[in-house]
C-alpha positions in Angstrom: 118.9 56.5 -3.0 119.1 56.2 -6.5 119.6 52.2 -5.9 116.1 51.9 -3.6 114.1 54.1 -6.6 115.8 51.7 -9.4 114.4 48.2 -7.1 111.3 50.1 -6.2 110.6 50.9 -10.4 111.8 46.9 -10.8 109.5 45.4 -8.4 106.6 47.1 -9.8 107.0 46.4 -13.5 106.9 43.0 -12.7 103.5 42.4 -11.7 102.2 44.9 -14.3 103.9 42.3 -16.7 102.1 39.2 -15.6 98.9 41.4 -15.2 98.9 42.3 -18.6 99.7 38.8 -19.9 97.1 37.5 -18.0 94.4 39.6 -19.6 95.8 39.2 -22.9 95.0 35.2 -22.4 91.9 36.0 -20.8 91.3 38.3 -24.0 92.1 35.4 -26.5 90.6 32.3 -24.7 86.7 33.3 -25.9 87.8 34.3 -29.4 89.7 30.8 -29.8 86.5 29.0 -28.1 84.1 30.2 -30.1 86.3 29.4 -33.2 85.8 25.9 -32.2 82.3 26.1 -31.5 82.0 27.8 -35.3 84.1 25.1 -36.9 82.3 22.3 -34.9 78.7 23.7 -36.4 80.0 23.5 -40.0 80.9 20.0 -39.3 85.4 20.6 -39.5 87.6 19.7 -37.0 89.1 22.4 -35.5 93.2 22.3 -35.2 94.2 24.9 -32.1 97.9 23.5 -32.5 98.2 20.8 -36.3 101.5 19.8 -35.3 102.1 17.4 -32.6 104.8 17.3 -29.9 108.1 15.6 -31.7 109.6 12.7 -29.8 113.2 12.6 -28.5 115.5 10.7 -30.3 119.0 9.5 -30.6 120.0 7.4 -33.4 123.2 5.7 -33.0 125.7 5.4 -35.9 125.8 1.3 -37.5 127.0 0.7 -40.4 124.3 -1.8 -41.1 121.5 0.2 -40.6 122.3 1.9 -44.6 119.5 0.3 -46.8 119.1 -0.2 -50.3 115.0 0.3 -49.7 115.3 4.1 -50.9 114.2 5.9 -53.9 117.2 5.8 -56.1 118.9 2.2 -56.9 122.5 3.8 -57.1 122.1 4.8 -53.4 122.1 3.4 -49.6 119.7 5.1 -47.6 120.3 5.5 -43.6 117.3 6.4 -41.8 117.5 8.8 -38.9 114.6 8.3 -37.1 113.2 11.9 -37.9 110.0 10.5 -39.8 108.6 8.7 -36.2 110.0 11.5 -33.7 108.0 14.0 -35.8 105.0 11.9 -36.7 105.3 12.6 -40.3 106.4 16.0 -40.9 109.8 15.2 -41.6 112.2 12.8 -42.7 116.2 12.9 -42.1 118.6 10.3 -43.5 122.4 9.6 -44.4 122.2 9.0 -48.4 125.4 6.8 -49.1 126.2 7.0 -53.3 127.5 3.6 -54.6 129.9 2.6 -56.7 131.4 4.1 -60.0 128.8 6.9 -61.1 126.8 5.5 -64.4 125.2 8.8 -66.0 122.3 6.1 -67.6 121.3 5.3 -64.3 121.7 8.5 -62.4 121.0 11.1 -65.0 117.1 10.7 -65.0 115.4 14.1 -65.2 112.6 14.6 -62.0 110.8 16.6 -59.6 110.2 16.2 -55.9 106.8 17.5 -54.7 108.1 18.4 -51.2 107.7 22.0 -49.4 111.5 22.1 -47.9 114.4 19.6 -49.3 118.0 20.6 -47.9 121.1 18.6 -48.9 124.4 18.8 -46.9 127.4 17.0 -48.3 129.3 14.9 -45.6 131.9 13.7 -47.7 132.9 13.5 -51.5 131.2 15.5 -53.9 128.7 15.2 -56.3 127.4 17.3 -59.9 124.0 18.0 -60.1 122.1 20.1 -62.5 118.9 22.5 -61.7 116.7 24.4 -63.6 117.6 27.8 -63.9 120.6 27.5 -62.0 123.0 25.8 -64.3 125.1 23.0 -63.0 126.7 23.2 -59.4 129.6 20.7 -57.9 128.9 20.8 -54.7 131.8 19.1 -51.9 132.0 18.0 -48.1 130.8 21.1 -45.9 128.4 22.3 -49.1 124.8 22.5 -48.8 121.7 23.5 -51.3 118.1 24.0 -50.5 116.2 22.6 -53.7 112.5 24.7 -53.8 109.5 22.7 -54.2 108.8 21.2 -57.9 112.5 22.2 -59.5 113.1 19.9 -62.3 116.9 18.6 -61.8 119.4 15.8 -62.1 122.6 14.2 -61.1 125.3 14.1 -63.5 128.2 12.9 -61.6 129.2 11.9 -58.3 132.6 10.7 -55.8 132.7 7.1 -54.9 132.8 8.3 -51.4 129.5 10.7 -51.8 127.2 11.1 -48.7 124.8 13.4 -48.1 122.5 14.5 -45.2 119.2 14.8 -46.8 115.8 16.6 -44.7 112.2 16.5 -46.5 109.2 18.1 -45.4 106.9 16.5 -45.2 108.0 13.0 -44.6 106.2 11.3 -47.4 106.6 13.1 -50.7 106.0 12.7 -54.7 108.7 11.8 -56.8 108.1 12.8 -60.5 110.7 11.0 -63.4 110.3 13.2 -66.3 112.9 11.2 -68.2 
């Protein structure tokens, strides 16, 4: 008995569900409408959804696909493919140190004017220095999420340094201040 009152309680929550989601979309539909009308009159485009749909993508690993087209000189970059499959909001690659570190080079003061920058070490390690946080050596398996506009540098780094870089947006301001 208690089994028929349990499917009998089931079976009628359901359609109160869906009813009431249906009137919250029937609720929200003029609101958004008239939004658009109210933009469209003062002459802005009005953005229901600003980010388009991302793109699949699978980018193979080939060794000739690291680049020396990146911002530092000292550095291969390997693009991922994240810039296209996002249409611009963000931007993955495989950042491959080279060589011997040369502190004249690599220990330039700067800034990046970026909302999210996260670094993930894939192998080697690598010293960096960051305002108001002192210097941090960071090794294969570490991670650090730099905030928007921190002034830091690179003091050292492995010959076998890579790192798994993602910037939002995609295209972002680079400030030297050295």
């Amino acid at each position: 008995m208690a089994k028929a009152s349990a499917k009998k309680a089931g079976a009628n929550a359901k359609p109160k569900v869906r009813a009431r989601a249906k009137a919250i979309a029937v609720k929200r539909s003029p609101k958004l409408k008239s939004r658009k009308r109210a933009a469209k009159a003062r002459g802005a485009d009005f953005v229901v959804n600003a980010r388009r749909k991302h793109d699949f993508v699978v980018k193979k690993f080939r060794p000739e696909d690291f680049r020396n087209d990146g911002l530092r000189s000292y550095a291969l970059y390997r693009d991922l493919g994240i810039k296209d499959a996002t249409h611009g909001m963000a931007v993955a690659h495989v950042i491959k140190l080279v060589g011997k570190c040369d502190p004249r080079a690599v220990s330039k003061l700067h800034t990046h004017e970026a909302d999210f920058q996260m670094i993930y070490v894939l192998k080697g390690s690598m010293t960096g220095e960051y305002e108001g946080h002192g210097v941090h050596v960071v090794t294969e398996g570490d991670c650090w999420l730099q905030p928007k506009n921190i002034k830091h540098k690179v003091l050292d780094y492995s010959p076998d340094c890579e790192l798994l870089e993602i910037v939002m947006p995609a295209e972002f301001r680079t400030v030297e201040l050295e």
